[in-house]
C-alpha positions in Angstrom: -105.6 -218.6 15.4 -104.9 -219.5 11.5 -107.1 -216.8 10.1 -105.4 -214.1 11.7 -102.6 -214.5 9.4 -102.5 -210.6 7.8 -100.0 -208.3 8.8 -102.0 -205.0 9.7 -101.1 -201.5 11.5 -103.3 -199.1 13.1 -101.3 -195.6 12.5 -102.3 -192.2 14.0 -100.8 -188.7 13.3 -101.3 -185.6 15.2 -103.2 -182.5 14.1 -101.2 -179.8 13.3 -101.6 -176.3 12.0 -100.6 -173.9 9.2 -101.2 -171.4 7.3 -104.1 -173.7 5.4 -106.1 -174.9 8.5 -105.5 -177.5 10.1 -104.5 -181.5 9.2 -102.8 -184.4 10.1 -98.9 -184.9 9.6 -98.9 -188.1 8.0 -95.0 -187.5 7.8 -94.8 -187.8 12.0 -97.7 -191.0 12.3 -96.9 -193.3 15.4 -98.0 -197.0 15.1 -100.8 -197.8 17.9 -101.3 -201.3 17.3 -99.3 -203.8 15.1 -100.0 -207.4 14.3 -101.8 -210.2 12.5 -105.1 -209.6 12.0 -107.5 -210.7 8.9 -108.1 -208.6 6.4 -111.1 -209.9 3.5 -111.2 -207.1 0.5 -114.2 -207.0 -1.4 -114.1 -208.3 -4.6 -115.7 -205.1 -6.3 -114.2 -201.8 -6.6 -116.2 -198.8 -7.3 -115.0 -196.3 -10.0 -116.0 -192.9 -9.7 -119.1 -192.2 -12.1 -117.7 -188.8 -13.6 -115.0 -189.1 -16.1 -113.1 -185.6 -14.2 -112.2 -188.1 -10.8 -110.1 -191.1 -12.3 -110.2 -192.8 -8.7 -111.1 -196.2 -7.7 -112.7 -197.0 -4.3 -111.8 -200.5 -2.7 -113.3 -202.0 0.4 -112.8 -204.5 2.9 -113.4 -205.6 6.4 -110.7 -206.0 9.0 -110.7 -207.8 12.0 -108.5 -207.7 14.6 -107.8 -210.1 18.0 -108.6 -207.8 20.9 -110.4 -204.4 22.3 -108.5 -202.1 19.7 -109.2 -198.7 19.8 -109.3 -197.1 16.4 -110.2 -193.6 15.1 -112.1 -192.2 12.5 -109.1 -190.2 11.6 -106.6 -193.1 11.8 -105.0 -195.2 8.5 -104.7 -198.7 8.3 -101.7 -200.5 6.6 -103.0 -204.0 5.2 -101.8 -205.2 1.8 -99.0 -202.8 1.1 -102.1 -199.9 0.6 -103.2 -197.6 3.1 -107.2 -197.7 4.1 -109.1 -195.4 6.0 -111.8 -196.8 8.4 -115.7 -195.8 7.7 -118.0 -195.7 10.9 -117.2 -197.3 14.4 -115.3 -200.0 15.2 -117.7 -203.1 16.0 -116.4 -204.6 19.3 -117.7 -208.3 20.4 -116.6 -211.1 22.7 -116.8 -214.8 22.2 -116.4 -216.6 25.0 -113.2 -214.8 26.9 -111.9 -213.7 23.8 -112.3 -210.2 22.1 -112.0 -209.0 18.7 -112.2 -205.7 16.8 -114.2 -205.7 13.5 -113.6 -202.6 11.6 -115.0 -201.6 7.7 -112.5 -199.9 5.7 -111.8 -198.1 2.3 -109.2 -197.5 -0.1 -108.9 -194.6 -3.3 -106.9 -195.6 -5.7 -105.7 -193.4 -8.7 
């Protein structure tokens, strides 16, 4: 399909612990789906409103050919950044086919 022409990676790391709690080992991520996809940023980013966090929050939508199954702890690669998916994945068919619609957001510094 033409619009799937984005390169995108669903990457997962496991849950480890230390003597801080407990977090994921981005260091040790395994890729659990690869391949095009679309990916549509907004065109707005949102700065933070306090001048002591001197972040900027990007969003987009990213969808995906297929029944992916992504995490709310997992990252997504898309556009040499790294996002982080906000609330379920939306799932729907169309016809035979099946795609994977997910919301996603980027901090930037």
């Amino acid at each position: 399909m033409a619009l799937f022409s984005d390169y995108i990676e669903i990457r997962r790391s496991p849950l480890i612990a230390d003597a801080y709690g407990h977090h994921r080992d981005w260091d040790t991520y395994t890729v659990v789906w690869s391949g095009l996809g679309a990916g549509v940023p907004y065109l707005r980013s949102h700065k933070a409103e306090t001048p002591v966090r001197e972040t900027t929050t990007n969003k987009a939508t990213i969808y995906l050919p297929g029944n992916i199954a992504v995490d709310s702890s997992d990252q997504v690669a898309f556009q040499d950044k790294l996002w982080t998916p906000e609330g379920e994945p939306w799932k729907w068919k169309l016809g035979s086919r099946q795609y994977t619609m997910i919301h996603v957001r980027g901090v930037t510094k």
